[in-house]
DOVO-958488 format. One record per residue (C-alpha): residue number from 0; residue in one letter; z, y, x. Coordinates in nm, 2 decimals, m for minus. Each point is the difference from the previous one (the first is absolute). Example, Ala and Ser with C-alpha at 12.3 -4.5 7.8 and 13.67 -1.06 7.14 Angstrom:
2
 seq type     c3     c2     c1
   0    a   0.78  m0.45   1.23
   1    s  m0.07   0.34   0.14
This chain:
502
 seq type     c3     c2     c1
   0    x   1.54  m3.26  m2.63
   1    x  m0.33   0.07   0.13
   2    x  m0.28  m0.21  m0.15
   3    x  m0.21  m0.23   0.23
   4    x  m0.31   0.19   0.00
   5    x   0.16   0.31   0.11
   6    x   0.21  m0.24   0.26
   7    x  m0.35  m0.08   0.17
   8    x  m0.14   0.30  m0.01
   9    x   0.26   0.13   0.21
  10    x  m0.01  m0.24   0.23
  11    x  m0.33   0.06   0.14
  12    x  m0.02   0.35  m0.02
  13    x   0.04   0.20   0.36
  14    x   0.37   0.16   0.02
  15    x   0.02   0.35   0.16
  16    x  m0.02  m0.01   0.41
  17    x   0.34   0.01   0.19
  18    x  m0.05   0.18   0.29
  19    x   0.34  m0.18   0.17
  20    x  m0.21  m0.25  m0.02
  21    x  m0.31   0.07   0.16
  22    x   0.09   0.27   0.22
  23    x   0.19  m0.03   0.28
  24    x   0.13   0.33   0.06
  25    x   0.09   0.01  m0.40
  26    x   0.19  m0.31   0.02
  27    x   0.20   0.12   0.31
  28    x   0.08   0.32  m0.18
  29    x   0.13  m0.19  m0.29
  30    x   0.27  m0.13   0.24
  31    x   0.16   0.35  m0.12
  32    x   0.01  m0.11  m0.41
  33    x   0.06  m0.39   0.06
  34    x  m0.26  m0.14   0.19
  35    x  m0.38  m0.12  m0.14
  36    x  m0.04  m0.11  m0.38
  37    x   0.08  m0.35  m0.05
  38    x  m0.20  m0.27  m0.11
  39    x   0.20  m0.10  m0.34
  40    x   0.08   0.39  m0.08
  41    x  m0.05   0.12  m0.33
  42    x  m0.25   0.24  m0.06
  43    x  m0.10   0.24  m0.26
  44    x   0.33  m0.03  m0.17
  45    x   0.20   0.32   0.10
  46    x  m0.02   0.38  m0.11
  47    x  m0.08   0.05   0.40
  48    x  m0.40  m0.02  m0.05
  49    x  m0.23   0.09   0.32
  50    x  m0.04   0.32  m0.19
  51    x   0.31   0.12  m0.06
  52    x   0.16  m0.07   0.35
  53    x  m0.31   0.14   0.15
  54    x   0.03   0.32  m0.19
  55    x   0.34   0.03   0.05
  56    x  m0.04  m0.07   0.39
  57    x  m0.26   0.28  m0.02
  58    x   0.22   0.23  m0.15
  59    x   0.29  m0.06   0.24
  60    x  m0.23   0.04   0.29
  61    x  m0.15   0.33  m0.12
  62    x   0.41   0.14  m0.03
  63    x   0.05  m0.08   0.36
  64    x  m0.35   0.16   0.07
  65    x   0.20   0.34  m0.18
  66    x   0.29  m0.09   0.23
  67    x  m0.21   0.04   0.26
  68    x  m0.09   0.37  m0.11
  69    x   0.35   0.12  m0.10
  70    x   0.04   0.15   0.34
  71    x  m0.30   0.25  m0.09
  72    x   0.11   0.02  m0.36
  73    x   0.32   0.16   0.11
  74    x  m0.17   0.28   0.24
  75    x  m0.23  m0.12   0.25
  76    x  m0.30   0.05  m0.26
  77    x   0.15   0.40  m0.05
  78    x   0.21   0.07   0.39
  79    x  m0.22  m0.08   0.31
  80    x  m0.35  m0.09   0.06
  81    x   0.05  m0.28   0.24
  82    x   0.33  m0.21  m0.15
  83    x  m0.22  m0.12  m0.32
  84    x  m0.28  m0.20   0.29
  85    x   0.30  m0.09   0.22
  86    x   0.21  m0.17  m0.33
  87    x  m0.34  m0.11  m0.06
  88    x   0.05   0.11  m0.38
  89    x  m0.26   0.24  m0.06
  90    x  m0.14  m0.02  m0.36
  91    x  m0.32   0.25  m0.15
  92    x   0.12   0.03  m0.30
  93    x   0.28   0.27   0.05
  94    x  m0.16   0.19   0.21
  95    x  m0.32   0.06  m0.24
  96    x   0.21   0.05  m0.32
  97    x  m0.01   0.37   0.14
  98    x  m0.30  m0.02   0.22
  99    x  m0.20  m0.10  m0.29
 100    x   0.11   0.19  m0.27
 101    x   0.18  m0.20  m0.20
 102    x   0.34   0.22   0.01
 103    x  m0.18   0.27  m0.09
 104    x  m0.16  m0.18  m0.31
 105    x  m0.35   0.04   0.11
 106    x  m0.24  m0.24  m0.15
 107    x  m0.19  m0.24   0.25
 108    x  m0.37   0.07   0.06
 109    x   0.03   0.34  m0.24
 110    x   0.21   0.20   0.15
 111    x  m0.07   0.07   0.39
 112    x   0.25  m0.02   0.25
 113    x   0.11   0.26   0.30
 114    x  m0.03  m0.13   0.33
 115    x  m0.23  m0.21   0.14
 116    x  m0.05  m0.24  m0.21
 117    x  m0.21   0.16  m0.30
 118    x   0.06  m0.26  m0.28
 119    x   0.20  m0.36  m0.02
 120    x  m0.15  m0.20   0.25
 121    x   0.02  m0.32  m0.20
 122    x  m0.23  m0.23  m0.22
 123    x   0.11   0.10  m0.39
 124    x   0.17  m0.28  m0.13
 125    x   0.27   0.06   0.31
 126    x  m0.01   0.36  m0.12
 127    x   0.12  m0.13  m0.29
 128    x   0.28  m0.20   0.13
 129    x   0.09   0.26   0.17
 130    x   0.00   0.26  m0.28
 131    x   0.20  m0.25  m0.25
 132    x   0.27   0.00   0.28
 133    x   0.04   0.35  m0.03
 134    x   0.01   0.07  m0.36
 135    x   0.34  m0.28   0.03
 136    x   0.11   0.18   0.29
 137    x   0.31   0.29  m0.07
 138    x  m0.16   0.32   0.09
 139    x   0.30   0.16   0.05
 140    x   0.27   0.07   0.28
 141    x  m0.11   0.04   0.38
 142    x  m0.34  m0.13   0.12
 143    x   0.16  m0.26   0.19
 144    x   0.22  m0.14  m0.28
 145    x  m0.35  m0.01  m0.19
 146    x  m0.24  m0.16   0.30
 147    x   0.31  m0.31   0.01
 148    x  m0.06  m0.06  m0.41
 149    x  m0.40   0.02   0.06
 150    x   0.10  m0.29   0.25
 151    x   0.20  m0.18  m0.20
 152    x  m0.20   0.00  m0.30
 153    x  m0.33  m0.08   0.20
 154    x   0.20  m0.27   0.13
 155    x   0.09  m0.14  m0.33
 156    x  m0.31   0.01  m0.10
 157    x  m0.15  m0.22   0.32
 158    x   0.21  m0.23  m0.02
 159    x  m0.13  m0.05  m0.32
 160    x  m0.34  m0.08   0.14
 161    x   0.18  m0.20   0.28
 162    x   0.14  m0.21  m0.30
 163    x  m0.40   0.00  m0.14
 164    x  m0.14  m0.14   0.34
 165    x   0.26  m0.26   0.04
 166    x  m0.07  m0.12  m0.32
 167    x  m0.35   0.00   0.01
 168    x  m0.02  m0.20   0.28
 169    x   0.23  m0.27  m0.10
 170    x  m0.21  m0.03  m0.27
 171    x  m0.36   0.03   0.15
 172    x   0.05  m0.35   0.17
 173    x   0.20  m0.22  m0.25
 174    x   0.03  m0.30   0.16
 175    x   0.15   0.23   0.27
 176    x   0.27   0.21  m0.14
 177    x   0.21   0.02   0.31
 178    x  m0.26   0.19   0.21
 179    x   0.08   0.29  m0.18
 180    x   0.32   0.05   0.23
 181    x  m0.21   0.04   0.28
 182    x  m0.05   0.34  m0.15
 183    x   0.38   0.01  m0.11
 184    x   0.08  m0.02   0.37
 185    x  m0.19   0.18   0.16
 186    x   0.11   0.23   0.25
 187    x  m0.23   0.21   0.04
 188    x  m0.06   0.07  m0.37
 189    x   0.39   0.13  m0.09
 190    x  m0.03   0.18   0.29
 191    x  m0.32   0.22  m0.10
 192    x   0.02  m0.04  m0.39
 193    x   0.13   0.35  m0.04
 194    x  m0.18   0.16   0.27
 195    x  m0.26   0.12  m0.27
 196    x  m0.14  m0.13  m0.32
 197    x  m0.23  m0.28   0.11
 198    x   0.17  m0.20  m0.17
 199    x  m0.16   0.06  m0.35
 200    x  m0.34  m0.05   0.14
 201    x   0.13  m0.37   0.10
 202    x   0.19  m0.07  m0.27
 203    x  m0.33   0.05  m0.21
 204    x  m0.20  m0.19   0.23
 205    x   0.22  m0.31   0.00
 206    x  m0.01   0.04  m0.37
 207    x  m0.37  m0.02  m0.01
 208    x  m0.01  m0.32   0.21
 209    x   0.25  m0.17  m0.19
 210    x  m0.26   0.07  m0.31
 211    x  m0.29  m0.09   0.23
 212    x   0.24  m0.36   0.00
 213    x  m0.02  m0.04  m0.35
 214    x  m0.33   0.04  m0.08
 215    x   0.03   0.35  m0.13
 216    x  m0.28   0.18   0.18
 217    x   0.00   0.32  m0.23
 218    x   0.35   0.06   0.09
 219    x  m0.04  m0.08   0.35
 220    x  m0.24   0.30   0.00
 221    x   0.17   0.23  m0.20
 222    x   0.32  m0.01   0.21
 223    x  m0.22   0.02   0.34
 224    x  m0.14   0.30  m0.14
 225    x   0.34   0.12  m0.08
 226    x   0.12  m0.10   0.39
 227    x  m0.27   0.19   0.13
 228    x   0.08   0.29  m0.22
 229    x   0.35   0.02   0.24
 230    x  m0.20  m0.07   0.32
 231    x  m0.30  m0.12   0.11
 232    x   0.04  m0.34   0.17
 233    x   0.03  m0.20  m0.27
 234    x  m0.35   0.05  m0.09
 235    x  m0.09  m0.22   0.28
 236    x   0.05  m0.32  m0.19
 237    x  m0.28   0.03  m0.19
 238    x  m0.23  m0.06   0.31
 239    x   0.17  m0.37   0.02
 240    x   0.04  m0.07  m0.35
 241    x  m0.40   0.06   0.01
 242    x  m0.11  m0.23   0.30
 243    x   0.21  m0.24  m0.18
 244    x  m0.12   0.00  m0.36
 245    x  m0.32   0.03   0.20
 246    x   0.04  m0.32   0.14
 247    x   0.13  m0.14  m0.32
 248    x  m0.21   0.14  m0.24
 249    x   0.23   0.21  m0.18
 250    x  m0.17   0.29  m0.06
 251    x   0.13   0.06  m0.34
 252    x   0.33   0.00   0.10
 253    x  m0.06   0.22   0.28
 254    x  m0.19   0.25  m0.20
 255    x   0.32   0.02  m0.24
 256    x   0.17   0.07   0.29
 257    x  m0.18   0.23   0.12
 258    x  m0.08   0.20  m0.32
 259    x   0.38  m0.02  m0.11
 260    x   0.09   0.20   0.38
 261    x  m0.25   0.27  m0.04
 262    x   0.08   0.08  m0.34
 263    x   0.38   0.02   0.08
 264    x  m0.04   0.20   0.29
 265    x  m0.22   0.27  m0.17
 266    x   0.28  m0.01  m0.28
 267    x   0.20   0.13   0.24
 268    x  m0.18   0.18   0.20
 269    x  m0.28   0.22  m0.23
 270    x   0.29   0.19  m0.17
 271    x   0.12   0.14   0.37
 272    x  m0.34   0.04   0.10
 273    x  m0.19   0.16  m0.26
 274    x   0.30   0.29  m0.06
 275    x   0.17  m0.01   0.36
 276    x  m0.32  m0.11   0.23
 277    x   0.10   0.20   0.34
 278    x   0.35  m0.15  m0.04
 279    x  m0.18  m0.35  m0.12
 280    x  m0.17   0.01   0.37
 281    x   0.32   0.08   0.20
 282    x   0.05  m0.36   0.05
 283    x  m0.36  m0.13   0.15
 284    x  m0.03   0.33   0.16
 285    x   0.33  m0.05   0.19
 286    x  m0.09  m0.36   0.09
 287    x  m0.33   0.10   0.14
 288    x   0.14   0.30   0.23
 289    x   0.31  m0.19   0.10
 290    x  m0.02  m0.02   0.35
 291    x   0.12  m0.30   0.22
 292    x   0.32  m0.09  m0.09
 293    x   0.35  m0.19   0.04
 294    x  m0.06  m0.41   0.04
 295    x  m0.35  m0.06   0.11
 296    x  m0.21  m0.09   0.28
 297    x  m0.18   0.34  m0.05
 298    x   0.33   0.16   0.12
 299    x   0.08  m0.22   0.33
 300    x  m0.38   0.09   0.04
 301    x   0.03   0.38  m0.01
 302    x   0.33   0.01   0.16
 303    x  m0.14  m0.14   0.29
 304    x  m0.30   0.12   0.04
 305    x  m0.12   0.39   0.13
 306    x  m0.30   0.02  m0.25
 307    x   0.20  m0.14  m0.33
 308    x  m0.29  m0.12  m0.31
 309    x   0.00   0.25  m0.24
 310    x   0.06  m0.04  m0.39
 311    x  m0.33  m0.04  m0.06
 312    x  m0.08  m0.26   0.19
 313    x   0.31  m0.21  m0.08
 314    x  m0.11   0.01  m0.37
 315    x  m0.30  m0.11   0.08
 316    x   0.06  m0.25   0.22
 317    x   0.28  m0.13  m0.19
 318    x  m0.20  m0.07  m0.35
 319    x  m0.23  m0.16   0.22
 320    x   0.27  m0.24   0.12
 321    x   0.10  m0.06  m0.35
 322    x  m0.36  m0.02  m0.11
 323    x  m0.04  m0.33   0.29
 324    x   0.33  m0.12  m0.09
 325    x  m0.14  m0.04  m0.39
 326    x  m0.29  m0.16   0.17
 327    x   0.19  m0.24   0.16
 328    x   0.21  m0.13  m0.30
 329    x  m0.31  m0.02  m0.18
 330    x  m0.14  m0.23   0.26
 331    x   0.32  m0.20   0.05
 332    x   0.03  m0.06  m0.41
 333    x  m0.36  m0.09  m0.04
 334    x   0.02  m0.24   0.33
 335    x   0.34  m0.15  m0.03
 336    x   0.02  m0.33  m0.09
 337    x   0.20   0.03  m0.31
 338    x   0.06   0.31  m0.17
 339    x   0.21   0.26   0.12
 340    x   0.32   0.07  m0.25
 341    x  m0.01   0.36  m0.16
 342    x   0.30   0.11   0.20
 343    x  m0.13  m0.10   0.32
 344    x  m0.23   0.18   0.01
 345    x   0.20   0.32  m0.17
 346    x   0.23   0.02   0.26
 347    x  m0.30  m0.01   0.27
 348    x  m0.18   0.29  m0.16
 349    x   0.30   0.22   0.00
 350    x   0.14  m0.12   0.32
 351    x  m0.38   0.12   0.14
 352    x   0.06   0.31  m0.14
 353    x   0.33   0.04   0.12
 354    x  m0.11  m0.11   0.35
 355    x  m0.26   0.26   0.03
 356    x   0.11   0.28  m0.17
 357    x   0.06   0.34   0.17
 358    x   0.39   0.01  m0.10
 359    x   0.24  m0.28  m0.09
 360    x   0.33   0.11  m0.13
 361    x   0.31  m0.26  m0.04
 362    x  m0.04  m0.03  m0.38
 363    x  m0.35  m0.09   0.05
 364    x   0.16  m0.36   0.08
 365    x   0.14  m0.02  m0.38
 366    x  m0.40  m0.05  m0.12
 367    x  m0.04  m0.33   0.23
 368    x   0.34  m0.17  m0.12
 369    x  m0.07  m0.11  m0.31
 370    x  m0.34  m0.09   0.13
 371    x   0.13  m0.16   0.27
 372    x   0.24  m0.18  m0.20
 373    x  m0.26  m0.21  m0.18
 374    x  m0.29  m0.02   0.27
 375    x   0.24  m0.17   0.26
 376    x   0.29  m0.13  m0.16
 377    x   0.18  m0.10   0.35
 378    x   0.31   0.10   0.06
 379    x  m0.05   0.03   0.43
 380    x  m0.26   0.19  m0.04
 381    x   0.07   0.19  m0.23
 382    x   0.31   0.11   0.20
 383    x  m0.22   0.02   0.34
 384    x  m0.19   0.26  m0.18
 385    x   0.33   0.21  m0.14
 386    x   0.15  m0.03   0.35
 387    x  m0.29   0.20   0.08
 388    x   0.03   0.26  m0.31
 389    x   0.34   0.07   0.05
 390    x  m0.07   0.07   0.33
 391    x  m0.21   0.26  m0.09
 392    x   0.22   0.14  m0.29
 393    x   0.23   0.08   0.28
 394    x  m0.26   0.06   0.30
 395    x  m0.12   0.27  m0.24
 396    x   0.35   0.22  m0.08
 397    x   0.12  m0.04   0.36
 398    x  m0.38   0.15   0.12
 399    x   0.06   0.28  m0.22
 400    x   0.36   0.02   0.03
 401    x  m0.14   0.09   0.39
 402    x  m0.33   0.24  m0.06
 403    x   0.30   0.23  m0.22
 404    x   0.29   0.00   0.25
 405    x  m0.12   0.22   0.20
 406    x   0.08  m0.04   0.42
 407    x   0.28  m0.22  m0.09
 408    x  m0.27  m0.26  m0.05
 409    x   0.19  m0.26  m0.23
 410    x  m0.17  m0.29  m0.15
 411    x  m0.34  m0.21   0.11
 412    x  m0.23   0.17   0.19
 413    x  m0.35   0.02  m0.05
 414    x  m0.11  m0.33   0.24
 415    x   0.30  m0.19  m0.20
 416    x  m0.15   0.08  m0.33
 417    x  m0.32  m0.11   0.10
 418    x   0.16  m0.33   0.07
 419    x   0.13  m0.02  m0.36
 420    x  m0.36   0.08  m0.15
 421    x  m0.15  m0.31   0.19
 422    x   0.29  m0.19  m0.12
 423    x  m0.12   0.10  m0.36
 424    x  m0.32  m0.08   0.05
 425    x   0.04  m0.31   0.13
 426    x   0.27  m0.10  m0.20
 427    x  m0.29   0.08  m0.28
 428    x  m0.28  m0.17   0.13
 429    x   0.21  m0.32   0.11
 430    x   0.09  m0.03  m0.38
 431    x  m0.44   0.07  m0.08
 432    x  m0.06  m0.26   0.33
 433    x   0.24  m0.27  m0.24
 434    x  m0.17   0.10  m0.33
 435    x  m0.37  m0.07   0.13
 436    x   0.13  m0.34   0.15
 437    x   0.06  m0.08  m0.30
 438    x  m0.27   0.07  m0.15
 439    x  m0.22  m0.13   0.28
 440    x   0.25  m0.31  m0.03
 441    x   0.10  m0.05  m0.38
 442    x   0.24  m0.30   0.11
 443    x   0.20   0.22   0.17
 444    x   0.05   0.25  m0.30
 445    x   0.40  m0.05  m0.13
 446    x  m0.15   0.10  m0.36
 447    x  m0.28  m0.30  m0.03
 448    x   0.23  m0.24   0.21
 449    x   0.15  m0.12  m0.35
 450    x  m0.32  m0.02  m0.14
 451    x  m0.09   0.33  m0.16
 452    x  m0.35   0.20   0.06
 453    x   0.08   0.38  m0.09
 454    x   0.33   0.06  m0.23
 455    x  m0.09   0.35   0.05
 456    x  m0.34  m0.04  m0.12
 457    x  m0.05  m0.02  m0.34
 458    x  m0.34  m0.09  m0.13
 459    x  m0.07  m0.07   0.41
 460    x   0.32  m0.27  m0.06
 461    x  m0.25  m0.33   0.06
 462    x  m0.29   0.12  m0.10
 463    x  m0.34  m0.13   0.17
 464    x  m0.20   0.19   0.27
 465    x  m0.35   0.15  m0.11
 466    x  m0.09   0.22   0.36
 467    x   0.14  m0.14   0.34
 468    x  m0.16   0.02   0.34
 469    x  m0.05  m0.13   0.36
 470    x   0.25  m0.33   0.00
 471    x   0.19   0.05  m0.32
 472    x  m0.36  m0.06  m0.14
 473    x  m0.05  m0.34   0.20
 474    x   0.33  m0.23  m0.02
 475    x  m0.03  m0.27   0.22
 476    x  m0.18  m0.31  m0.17
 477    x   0.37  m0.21   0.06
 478    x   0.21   0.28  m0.13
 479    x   0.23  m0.15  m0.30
 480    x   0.02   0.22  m0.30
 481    x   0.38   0.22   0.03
 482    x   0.16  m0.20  m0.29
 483    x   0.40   0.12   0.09
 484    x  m0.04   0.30  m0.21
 485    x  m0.20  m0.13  m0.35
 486    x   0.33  m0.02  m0.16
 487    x   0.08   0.41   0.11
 488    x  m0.31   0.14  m0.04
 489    x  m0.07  m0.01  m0.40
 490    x   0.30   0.24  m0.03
 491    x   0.29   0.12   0.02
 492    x   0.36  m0.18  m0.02
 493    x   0.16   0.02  m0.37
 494    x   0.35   0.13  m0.10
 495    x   0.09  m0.30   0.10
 496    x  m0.01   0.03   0.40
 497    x   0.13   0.35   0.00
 498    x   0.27   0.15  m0.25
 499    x  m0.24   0.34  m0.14
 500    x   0.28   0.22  m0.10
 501    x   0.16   0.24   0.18
């Protein structure tokens, strides 16, 4: 029997968000399972917590996403250039168990590689991945029989992280558990999660902003060092995270954060590049010479055009981009009129990068999910902007599945791939055009529509402005104080509105 005090603390604490409830295209998808949540349903009382089924749902989708492969896994990876793009199966890891050494036992960075790639062309921590998968790999029988396990076990081991991510997610907003299947079902990411091993880097970054959530700033920093030990983007958050402790005032929190990622990333880093530096540099020295390539404007640019830019200037012109695009979030966070949430304005300065970059491959989609996930919870939108990924997951294979088959000329040509890059971009900047509404708009934001300022932001969770400017720094004399979220802000839901356990 519960005692009263307990009794009326329950009854004014916020219950999770039930997104067959507020969302339209949620509740007409729960036609499926039974139809919306009903008003006198019980819960919080079943072993079926928002984390579990969302993990569970995440592993389910990432087996059909292997489905989806076992075309190539039974010979189109090994017999016939062209069959792997025209199943649309192609993966990198099988193919660069040999091509980089690994059957061979060669150690990454140390030991240099035949061909034309002179070392592992991957940030270390990946290296490491990769190397772990090898020494569980069977080095024995025929190379193909050992480039299937190297598969398999890197597969394992993703899904591990895809597990991580959905988690993490889940968690990261708590009054909003059931965002996290926005991630579970995407499309786009069980189609691309084995295509290489990005997913470490985001399983690591979604990790660090569910710390970021609760208030943990040091291990925010440590894991963002760690993320951008496997590759680079994720160091891009700390360019928000420090407009917004800017505005806030937070600069000991930010300096944590920032201290805790450098330190992990020379941790990892210094050993490789003090006793294997040319190997060390393979990475940046391959991003820098890359020339213009699959899934960017640069390439509908130079394919139809008789003087092409060169490498040089697309890096150059590119970081500038990136460099306004920083501006611009800067400007928009210390203008808006309430404070943008931390994963806003994450999944703008990756989707900026993304956008302007000089090559987008298909996993490149698996860093926004997550990010995407908690900046615009919204289920049509959401979906708008998969449509437009899974276009391109398939615009891509087909295009290539064309350049290799020689005069027979099967698959997209080059005008209809450039029709699937525009609809990845736009799909893209449709989703940043909805995130800067919000912002711009805070009423319209699904996440502060229950009352909440940032879930996602930790120390930034209600805390006062110290720096604004232009009109954020002048509120309108008859402007009434925002008084929906005083009961979210202080903190975060207890045990009691979500079930903690796995």
């Amino acid at each position: 029997m519960p005692s009263a005090e307990s009794t009326q603390a329950s009854v004014h604490e916020p219950g999770p968000v039930l997104p067959t409830r507020e969302d339209k295209v949620a509740a007409a998808a729960s036609e499926l399972i039974g139809g919306p949540v009903g008003r006198r349903a019980l819960l919080g009382t079943s072993w079926w917590t928002p984390v579990r089924v969302v993990v569970l749902v995440t592993i389910g989708m990432f087996a059909l996403g292997l489905v989806q492969k076992a075309p190539c896994y039974q010979g189109s990876w090994f017999f016939g250039a062209s069959s792997q793009y025209t199943k649309a199966c192609y993966s990198d890891i099988p193919h660069l168990y040999q091509g980089r050494g690994f059957a061979d036992g060669l150690i990454p960075y140390f030991d240099k590689l035949s061909g034309d790639m002179p070392y592992l062309e991957y940030p270390v921590l990946t290296g490491v991945f990769m190397e772990v998968a090898s020494w569980l790999t069977p080095h024995s029988g025929s190379i193909q029989h050992q480039e299937q396990w190297y598969w398999m076990v890197n597969a394992g081991m993703l899904m591990v992280c895809a597990a991580v991510i959905a988690v993490c997610v889940t968690r990261t907003h708590a009054r909003r558990p059931w965002d996290g299947l926005l991630v579970a079902l995407a499309p786009a990411f069980a189609l691309t999660a084995t295509i290489n091993w990005d997913l470490l880097a985001v399983a690591l970054t979604a990790a660090a902003m569910l710390m970021w959530s609760r208030g943990r700033s040091l291990a925010f920093g440590v894991l963002i060092g760690l993320a951008t030990a496997a590759k680079l983007y994720p160091v891009l958050l700390l360019g928000p995270l420090l407009v917004l402790c800017w505005r806030a005032g937070r600069w000991r929190e930010f300096g944590r954060a920032l201290g805790g990622a450098v330190v992990a990333w020379l941790v990892v880093n210094l050993p490789v590049m003090a006793f294997a530096t040319d190997g060390w540099w393979q990475f940046y020295r391959f991003s820098h010479e890359r020339g213009i390539d699959f899934g960017s404007f640069w390439l509908i640019w130079a394919q139809n055009s008789s003087d092409p830019p060169s490498t040089d200037f697309v890096n150059t012109v590119a970081t500038l981009l990136v460099v306004l695009c920083c501006l611009g979030i800067a400007a928009l966070t210390f203008t808006a009129p309430r404070r943008p949430r931390f994963a806003q304005l994450a999944f703008l300065i990756v989707a900026a990068f993304v956008l302007t970059n000089k090559v987008y491959s298909p996993q490149y989609v698996l860093w926004l999910v997550p990010l995407a996930a908690l900046a615009r919870p919204k289920w049509r939108d959401f979906l708008i902007w998969q449509a437009c990924e899974t276009a391109y997951f398939l615009g891509i294979w087909m295009y290539l599945a064309y350049t290799t088959s020689g005069d027979a000329h099967k698959g997209l040509p080059t005008d209809g791939y450039h029709w699937v890059i525009a609809a990845h971009l736009a799909g893209t900047l449709y989703l940043c055009a909805v995130v800067v509404r919000d912002i711009l708009v805070p009423e319209r934001d699904v996440v502060r529509s229950a009352g909440a300022d940032d879930p996602s932001g930790g120390v930034l969770d209600g805390a006062e402005d110290v720096f604004v400017l232009g009109a954020a720094a002048r509120p309108p004399r008859d402007a009434v104080p925002f008084e929906g979220a005083a009961a979210g802000w202080a903190g975060r839901p207890d045990a009691a509105a979500e079930d903690r356990s796995l």
